[in-house]
C-alpha atoms as a printed R data frame, in Angstrom:
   type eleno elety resid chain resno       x      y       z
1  ATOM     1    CA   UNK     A     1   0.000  0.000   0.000
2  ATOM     2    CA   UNK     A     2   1.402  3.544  -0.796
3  ATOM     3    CA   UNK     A     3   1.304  6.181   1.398
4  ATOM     4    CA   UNK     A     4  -0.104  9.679   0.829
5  ATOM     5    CA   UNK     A     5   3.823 11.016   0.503
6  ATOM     6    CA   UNK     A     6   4.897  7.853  -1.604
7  ATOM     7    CA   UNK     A     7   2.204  9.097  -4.077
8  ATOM     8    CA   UNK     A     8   3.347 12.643  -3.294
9  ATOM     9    CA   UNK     A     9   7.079 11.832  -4.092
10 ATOM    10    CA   UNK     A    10   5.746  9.950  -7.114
11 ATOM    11    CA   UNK     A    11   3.838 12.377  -8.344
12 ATOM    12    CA   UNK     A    12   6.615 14.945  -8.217
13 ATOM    13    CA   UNK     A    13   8.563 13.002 -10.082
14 ATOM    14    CA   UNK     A    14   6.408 12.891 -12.809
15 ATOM    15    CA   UNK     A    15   5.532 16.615 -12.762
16 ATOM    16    CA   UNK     A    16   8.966 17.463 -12.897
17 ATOM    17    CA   UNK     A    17  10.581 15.037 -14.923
18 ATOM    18    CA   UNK     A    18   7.379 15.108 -17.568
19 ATOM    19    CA   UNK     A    19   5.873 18.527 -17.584
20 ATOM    20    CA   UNK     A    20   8.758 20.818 -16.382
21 ATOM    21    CA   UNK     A    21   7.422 21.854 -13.122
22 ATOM    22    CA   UNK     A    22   9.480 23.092 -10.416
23 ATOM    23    CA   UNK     A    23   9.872 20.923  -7.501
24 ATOM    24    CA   UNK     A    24   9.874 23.718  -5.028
25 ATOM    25    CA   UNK     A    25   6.578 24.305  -6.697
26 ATOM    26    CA   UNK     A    26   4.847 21.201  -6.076
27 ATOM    27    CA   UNK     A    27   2.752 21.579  -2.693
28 ATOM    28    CA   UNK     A    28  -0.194 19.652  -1.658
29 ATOM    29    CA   UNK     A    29  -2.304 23.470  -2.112
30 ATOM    30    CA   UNK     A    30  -0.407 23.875  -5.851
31 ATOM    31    CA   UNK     A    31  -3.671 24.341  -7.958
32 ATOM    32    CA   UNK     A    32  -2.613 22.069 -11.178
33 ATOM    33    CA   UNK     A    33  -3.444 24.652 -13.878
34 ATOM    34    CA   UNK     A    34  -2.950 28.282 -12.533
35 ATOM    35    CA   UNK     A    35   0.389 27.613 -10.153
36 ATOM    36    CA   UNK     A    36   1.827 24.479 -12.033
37 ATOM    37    CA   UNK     A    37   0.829 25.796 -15.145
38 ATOM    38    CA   UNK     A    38  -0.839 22.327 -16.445
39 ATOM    39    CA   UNK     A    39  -3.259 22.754 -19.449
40 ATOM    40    CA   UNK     A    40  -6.017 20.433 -20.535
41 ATOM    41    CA   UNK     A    41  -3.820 18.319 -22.379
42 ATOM    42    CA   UNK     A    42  -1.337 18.022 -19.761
43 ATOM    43    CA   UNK     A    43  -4.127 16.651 -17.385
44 ATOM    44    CA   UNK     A    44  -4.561 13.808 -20.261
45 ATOM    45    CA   UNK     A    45  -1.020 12.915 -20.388
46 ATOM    46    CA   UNK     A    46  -0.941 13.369 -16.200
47 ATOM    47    CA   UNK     A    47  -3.842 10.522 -16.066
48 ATOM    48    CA   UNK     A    48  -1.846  8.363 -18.722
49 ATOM    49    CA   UNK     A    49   1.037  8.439 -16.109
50 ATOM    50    CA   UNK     A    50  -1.160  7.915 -13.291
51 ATOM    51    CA   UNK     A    51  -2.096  4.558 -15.091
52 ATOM    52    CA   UNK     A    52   1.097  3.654 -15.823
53 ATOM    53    CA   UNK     A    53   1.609  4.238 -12.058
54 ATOM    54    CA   UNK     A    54  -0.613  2.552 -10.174
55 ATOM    55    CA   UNK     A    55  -1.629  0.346 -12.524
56 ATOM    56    CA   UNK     A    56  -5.460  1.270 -12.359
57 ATOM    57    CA   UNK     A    57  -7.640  2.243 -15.143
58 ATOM    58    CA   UNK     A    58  -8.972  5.920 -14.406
59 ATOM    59    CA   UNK     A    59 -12.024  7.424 -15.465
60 ATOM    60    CA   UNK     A    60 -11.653 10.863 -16.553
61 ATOM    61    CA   UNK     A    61 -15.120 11.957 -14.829
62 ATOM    62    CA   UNK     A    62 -12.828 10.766 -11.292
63 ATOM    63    CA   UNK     A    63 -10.410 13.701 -12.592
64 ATOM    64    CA   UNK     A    64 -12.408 15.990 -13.517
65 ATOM    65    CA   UNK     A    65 -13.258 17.878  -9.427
66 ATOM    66    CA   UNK     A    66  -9.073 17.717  -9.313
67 ATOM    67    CA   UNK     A    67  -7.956 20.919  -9.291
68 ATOM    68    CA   UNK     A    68  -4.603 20.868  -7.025
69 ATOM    69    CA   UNK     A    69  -1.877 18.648  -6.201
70 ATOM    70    CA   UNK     A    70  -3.763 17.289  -3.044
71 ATOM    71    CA   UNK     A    71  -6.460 16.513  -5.153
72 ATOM    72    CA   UNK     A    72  -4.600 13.893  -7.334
73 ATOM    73    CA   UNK     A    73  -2.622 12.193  -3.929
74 ATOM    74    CA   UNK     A    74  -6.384 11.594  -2.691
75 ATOM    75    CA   UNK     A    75  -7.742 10.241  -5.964
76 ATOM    76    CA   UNK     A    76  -5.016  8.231  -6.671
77 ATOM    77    CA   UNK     A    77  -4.999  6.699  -2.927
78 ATOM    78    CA   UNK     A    78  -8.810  5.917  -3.501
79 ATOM    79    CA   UNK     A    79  -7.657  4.239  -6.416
80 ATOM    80    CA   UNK     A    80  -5.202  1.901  -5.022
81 ATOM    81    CA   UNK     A    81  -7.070  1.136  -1.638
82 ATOM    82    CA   UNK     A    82 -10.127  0.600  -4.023
């Protein structure tokens, strides 16, 4: 089972490594699209590595209330607890 700041750590990763974000900028309160700078397509390619991730299919609709980085940690822990 991962832990909220396994999925944090592994989430950074990805957000830096595949869409250029800052690390210092990645909080649990960073809002996805106006402080990390994500755009709708982004968000695609984000769930694609989520995926990849966990393993777990996600359903866009389970995306669509996430709005900051907190937001994907808690979806993604319902996902593998689920």
């Amino acid at each position: 089972m991962q832990t909220r700041e396994q999925i944090l750590e592994a989430l950074t990763h990805i957000l830096v490594d595949e869409f250029e974000v800052e690390a210092d900028d990645i909080t649990l309160e960073a809002s996805l699209y106006e402080e990390l700078d994500l755009d709708s397509i982004d968000a695609v390619d984000l769930v694609i590595k989520l995926q990849q991730m966990t393993g777990k299919k996600i359903k866009p609709e389970e995306f669509k209330a996430v709005r900051s980085v907190g937001d994907v940690v808690t979806a993604i822990e319902g996902l593998v607890k689920g």
